[in-house]
Each structure stands twice: as C-alpha cells, then as structure tokens.
NUGU-402287 format. One record per residue (C-alpha): chain; residue in one letter; residue number from 0; x, y, z. Coordinates in steps of 0.02 Angstrom, whole numbers, plus 50000, padded with zeros to 5 digits. Layout:
// residues N
+--------+---------+-----+-------+-------+-------+
| cadena | residuo | num |    xx |    yy |    zz |
+--------+---------+-----+-------+-------+-------+
|      A |       a | NUM |     X |     Y |     Z |
...
+--------+---------+-----+-------+-------+-------+
***
This chain:
// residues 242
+--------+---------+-----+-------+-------+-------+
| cadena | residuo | num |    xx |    yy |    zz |
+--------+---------+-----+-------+-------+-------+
|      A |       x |   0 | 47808 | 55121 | 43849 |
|      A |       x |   1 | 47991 | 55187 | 43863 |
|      A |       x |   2 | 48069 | 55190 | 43712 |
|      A |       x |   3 | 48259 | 55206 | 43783 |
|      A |       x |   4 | 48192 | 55048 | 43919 |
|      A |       x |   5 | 48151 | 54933 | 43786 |
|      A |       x |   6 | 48288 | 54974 | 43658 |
|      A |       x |   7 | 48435 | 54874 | 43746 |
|      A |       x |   8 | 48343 | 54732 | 43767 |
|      A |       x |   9 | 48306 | 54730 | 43597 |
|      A |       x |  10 | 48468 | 54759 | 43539 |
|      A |       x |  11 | 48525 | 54585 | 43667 |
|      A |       x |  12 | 48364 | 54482 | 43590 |
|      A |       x |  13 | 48435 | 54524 | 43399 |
|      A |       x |  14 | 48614 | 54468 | 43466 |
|      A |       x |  15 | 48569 | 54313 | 43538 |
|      A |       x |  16 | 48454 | 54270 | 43394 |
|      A |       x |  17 | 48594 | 54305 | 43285 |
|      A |       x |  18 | 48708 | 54201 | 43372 |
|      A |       x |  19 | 48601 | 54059 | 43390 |
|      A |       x |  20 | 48594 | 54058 | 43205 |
|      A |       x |  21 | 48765 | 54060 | 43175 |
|      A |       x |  22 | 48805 | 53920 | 43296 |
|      A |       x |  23 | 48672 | 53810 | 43212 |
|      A |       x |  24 | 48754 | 53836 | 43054 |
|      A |       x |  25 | 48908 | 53799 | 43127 |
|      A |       x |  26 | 48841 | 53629 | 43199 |
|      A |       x |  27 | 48760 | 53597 | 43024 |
|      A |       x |  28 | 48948 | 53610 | 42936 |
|      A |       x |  29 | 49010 | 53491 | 43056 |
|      A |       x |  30 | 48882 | 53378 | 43041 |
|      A |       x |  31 | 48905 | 53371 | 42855 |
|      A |       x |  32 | 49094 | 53363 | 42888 |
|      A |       x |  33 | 49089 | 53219 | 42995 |
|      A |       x |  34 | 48977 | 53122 | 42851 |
|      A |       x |  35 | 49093 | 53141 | 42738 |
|      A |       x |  36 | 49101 | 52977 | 42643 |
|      A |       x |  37 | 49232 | 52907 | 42503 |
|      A |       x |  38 | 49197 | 52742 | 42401 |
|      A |       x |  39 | 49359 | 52655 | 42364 |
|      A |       x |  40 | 49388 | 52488 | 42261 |
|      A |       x |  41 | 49503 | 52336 | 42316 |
|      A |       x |  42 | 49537 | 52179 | 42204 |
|      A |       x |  43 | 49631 | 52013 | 42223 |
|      A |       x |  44 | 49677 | 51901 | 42119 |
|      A |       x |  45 | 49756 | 51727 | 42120 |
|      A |       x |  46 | 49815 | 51611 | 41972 |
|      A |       x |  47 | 49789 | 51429 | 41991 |
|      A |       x |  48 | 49769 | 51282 | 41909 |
|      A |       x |  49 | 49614 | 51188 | 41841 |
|      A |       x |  50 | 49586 | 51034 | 41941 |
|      A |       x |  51 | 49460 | 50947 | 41849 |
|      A |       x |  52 | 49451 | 50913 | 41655 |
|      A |       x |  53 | 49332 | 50826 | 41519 |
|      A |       x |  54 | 49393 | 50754 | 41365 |
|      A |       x |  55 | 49235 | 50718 | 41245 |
|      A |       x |  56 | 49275 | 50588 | 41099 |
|      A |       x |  57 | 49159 | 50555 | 40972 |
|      A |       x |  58 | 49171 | 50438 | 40824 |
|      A |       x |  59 | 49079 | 50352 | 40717 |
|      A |       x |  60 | 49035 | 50217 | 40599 |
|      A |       x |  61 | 48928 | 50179 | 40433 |
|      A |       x |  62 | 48838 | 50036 | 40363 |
|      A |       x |  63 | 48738 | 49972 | 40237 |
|      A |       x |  64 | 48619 | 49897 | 40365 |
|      A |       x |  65 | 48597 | 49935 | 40544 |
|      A |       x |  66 | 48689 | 49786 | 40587 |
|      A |       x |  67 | 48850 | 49814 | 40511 |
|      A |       x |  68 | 48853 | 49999 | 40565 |
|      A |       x |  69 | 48816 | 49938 | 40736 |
|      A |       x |  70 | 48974 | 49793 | 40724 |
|      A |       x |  71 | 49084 | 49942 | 40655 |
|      A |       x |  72 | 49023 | 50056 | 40807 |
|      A |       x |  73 | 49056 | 49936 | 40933 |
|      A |       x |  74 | 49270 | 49902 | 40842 |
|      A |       x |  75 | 49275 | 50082 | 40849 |
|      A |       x |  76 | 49237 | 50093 | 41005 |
|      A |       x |  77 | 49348 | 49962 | 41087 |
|      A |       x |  78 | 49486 | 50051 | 40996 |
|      A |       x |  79 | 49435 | 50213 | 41081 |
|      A |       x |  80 | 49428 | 50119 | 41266 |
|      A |       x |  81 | 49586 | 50020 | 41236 |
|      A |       x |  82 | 49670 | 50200 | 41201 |
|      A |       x |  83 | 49622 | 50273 | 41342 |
|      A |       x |  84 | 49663 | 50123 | 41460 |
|      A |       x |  85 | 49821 | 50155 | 41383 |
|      A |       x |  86 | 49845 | 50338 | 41430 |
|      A |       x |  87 | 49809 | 50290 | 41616 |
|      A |       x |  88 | 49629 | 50291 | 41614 |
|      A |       x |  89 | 49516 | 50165 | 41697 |
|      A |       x |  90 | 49330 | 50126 | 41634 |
|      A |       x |  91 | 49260 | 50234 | 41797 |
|      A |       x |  92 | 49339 | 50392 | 41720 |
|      A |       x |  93 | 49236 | 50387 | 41561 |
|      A |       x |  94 | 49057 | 50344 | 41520 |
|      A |       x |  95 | 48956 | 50336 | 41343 |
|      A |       x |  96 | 48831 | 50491 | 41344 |
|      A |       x |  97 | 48749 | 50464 | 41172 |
|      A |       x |  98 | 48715 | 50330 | 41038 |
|      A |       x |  99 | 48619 | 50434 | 40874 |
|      A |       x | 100 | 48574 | 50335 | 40732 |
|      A |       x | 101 | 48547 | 50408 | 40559 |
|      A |       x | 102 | 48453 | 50323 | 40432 |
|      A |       x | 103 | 48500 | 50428 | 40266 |
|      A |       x | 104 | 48377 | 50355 | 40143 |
|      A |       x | 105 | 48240 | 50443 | 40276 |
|      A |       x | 106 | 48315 | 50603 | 40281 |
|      A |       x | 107 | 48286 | 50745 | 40189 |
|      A |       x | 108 | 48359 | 50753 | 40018 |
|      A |       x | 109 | 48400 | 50594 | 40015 |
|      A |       x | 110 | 48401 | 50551 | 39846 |
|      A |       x | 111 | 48577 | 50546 | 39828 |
|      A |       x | 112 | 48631 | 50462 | 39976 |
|      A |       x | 113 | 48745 | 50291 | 39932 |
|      A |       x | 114 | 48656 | 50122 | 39995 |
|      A |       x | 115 | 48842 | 50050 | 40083 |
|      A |       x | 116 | 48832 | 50211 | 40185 |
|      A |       x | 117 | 48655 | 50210 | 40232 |
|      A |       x | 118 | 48663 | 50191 | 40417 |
|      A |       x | 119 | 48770 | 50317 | 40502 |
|      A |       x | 120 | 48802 | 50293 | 40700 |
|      A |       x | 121 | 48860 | 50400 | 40810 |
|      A |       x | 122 | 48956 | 50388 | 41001 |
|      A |       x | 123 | 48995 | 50498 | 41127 |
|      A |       x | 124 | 49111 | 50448 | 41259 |
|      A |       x | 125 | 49163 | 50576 | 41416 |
|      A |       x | 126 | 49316 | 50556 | 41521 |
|      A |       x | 127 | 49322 | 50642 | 41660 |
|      A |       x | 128 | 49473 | 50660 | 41777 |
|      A |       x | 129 | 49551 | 50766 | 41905 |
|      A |       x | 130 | 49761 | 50725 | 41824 |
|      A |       x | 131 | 49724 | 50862 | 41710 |
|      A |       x | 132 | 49900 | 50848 | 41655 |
|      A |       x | 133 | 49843 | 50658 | 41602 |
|      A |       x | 134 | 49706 | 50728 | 41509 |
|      A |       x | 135 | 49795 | 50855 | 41417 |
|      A |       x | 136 | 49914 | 50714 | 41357 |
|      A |       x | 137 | 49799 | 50603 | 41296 |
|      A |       x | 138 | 49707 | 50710 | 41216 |
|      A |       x | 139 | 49862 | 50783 | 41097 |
|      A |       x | 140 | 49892 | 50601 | 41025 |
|      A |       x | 141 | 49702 | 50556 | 41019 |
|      A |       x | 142 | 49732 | 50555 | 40821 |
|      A |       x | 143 | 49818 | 50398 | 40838 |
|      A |       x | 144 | 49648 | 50314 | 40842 |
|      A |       x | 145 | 49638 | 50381 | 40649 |
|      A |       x | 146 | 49789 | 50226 | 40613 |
|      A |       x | 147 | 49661 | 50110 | 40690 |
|      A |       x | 148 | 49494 | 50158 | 40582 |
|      A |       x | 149 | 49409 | 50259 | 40704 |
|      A |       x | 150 | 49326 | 50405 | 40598 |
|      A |       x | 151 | 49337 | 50573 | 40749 |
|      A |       x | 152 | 49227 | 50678 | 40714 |
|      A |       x | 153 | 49269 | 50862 | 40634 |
|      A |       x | 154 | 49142 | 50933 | 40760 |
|      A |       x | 155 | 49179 | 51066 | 40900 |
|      A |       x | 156 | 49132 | 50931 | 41008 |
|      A |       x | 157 | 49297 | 50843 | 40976 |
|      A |       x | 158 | 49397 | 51013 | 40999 |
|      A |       x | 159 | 49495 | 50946 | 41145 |
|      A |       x | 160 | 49493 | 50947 | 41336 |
|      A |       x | 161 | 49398 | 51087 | 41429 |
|      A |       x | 162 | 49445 | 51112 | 41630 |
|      A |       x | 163 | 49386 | 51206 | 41777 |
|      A |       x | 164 | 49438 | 51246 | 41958 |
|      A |       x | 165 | 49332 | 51191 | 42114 |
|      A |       x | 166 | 49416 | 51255 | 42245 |
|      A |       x | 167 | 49361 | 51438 | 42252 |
|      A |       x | 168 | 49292 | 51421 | 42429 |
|      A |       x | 169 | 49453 | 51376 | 42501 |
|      A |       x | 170 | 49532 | 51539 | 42437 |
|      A |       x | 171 | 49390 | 51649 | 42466 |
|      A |       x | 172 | 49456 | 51730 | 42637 |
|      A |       x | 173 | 49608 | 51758 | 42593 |
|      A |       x | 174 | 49565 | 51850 | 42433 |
|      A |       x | 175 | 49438 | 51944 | 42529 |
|      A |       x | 176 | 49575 | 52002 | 42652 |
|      A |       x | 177 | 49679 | 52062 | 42511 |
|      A |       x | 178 | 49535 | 52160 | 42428 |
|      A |       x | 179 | 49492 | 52243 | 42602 |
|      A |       x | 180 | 49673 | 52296 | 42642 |
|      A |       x | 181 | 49687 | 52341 | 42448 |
|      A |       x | 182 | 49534 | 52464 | 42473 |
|      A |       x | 183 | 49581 | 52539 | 42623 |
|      A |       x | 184 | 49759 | 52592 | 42583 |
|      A |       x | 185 | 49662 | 52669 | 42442 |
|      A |       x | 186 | 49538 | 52774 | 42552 |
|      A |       x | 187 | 49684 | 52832 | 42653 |
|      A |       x | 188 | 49801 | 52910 | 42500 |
|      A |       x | 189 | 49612 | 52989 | 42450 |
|      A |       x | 190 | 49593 | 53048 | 42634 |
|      A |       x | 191 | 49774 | 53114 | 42669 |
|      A |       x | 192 | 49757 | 53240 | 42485 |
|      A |       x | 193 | 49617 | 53302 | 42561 |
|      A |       x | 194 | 49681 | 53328 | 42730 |
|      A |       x | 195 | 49577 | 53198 | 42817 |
|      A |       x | 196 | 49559 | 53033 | 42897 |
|      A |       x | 197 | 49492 | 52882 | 42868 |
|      A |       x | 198 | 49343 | 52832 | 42990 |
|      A |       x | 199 | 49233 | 52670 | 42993 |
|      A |       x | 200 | 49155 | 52576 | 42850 |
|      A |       x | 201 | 48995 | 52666 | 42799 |
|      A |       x | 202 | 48946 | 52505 | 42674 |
|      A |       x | 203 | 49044 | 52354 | 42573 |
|      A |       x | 204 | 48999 | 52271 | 42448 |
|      A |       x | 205 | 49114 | 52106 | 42423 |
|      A |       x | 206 | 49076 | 52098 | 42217 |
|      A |       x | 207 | 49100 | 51916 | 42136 |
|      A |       x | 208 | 49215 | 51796 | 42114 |
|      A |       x | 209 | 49256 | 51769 | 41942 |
|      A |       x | 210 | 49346 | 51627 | 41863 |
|      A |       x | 211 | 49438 | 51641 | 41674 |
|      A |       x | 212 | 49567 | 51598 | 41579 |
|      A |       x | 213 | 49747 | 51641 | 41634 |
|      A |       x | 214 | 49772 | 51731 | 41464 |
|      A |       x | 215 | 49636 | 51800 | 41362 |
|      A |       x | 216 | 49665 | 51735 | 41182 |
|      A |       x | 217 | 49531 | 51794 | 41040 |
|      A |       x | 218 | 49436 | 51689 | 40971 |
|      A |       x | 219 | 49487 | 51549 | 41091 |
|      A |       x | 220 | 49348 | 51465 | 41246 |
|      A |       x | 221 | 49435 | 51512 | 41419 |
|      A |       x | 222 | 49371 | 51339 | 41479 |
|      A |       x | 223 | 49483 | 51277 | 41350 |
|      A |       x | 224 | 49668 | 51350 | 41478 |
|      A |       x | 225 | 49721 | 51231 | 41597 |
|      A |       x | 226 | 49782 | 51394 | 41714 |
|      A |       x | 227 | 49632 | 51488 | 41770 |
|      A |       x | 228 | 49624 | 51683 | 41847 |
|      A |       x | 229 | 49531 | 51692 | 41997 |
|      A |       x | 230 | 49466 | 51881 | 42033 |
|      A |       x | 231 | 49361 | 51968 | 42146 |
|      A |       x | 232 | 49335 | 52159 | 42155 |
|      A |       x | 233 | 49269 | 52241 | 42336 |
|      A |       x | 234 | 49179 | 52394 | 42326 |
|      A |       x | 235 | 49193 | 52499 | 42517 |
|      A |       x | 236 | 49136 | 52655 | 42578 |
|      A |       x | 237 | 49220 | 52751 | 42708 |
|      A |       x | 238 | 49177 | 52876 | 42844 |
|      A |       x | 239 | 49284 | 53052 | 42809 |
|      A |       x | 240 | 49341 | 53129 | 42998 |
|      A |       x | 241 | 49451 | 53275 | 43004 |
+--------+---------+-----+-------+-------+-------+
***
C-alpha cells in the first residue's frame, strides 16, 4: 500500500473524529446547562381570629354521706348554670361531661380522712360557643361563683377558655398564591446573579398549614390566644435557561 495515498485520509478520519468529540462535549454542556435547577422557598401567612372556644368549669362538693354530697353537687351546679345563663349562654351551649365520685374512707391512706368530708363529688361542665368574645368574658368573672359556695377547682382543667380557628380551607388558595409568587420572585433574584433565567417548575412541594398562637409566650398553651397565626411554607424547584 501507498504510504503518501493513505496518509491524508488519515489525517481527515483523526479530524473528524476529533471534531465529533468535541461537538458531543459541547452538546453534553448544554444539556447540563439547560437542567440547571434552583429550589426556592415561599411562605404566607395570615392572622385571624379563633372562631370557636371551650370554657371547662369544674366544681365540686363534699359530704358526709353520698346523699348530702350529691344535694350539695346538684346547688353547685345550678349556681354554675344560672351564671352562665347570665353571661348569654343558653343550656345547648354547655353539656355535663363527667360526674366522679370519691369515697375517701376507701382510698388509700385513708386513715386520716374526716367522716363530714367523706364523699367528695366531682362535675365537669363544657360550654362551647362560637362568640368567643362572650366566652372570654365570662370566663374572667367565673370567680364570682366562689361568693355563691361553688368550690372551682385549682386544676389546669379550670385554667380558662381554649379556642381554635376552622376556617383554614377558605384561605387556603389565597395563601397558596402568595407562597407561589413569594417563591418565584425568589428564583428570579437567584437566576438574574447568576446571569440566568427562570424556566418551568421542575417540582413543588406545597408544605403544611400550620395554625398557632399570634404571639409565642413561654410557658403559656397557644390554644390558650384568641388571635391565631396561620402559616404555610412552599418549597419549588425551578428550571435554570440561559
């Protein structure tokens, strides 16, 4: 074979070769450029009010016998009821929950226990009632039922009202909206530092609604705040283009 023949076609197989491989590479970098991704976080938030609240009261009563803890039980509770008819409440806003009866001389260590106080019965009544303002105001002068011989309770059950909010769904698009637009101004201050644009949404997650207290206190229940803090957070990922 003819060296000098074959040597220029060699040399044009080596070039195109060579150039094949660079243009790959070339398509490779844009691929990768054009995949470019940036995850971005939007939140909302909204503060409303609670629009339902529950005011436990429990009291109760002792007795030598069962019977005259029961009679005391039942004057308690009419003074409770009466009270609460007089804040504005009617009898389909509360309900009894619980009746417990103690019997001291059977419980443990009872050695000590007085006779007159043997029997010791306890009530639980609910209200329940969307006037959360209502609510709140009876329950700051429930200790007026002290003047009357009702014996409250020094348990955390009697530590006041607690509320919540119910209408979460009716603000959901909104807030979702907000989040979005939230996360996509974000993505586009990312994309014009880096001297791109923003492209399509890659993924999205919406996060969860959260509902809390208006103001975080320590040491206090956030159920406990009439004004709640509704919150959601969206997680979004964007296409980079150049």
């Amino acid at each position: 074979m003819n060296m000098r023949a074959t040597l220029p076609a060699a040399i044009i197989l080596a070039i195109g070769i060579a150039l094949a491989g660079w243009l790959a590479g070339q398509g490779l970098v844009e691929s990768r450029l054009g995949h470019r991704t940036v995850i971005v976080k939007g939140f909302s938030e909204r503060l409303v009010k609670a629009d339902i609240g529950f005011l436990p009261v429990r009291f109760n009563a002792l007795g030598a016998d069962l019977e005259s803890a029961r009679t005391a039980l039942e004057t308690s509770e009419k003074a409770v009821l009466a009270y609460l008819k007089s804040k504005g409440f009617a009898p389909a806003d509360w309900e009894v929950q619980n009746i417990k009866v103690e019997d001291r001389l059977t419980a443990y260590n009872s050695s000590g226990a007085p006779r007159a106080n043997r029997f010791v019965l306890t009530e639980d009544i609910v209200v329940r009632s969307s006037d959360v303002d209502k609510l709140v105001a009876a329950s700051r002068n429930i200790s007026d039922l002290l003047r009357q011989g009702v014996v409250l309770t020094s348990e955390q059950y009697n530590s006041g009202p607690s509320f919540i909010f119910t209408g979460l769904n009716d603000l959901k698009p909104e807030m979702l909206t907000q989040a979005t637009e939230r996360a996509r101004k974000a993505a586009e201050q990312f994309a014009r530092e880096s001297g791109a644009k923003v492209g399509a949404i890659f993924s999205a997650n919406q996060g969860l609604f959260t509902i809390g207290p208006a103001i975080q206190i320590p040491n206090e229940r956030g159920d406990k705040q009439v004004k709640k803090k509704v919150r959601v957070v969206t997680t979004i990922t964007y296409f980079l283009t150049r």
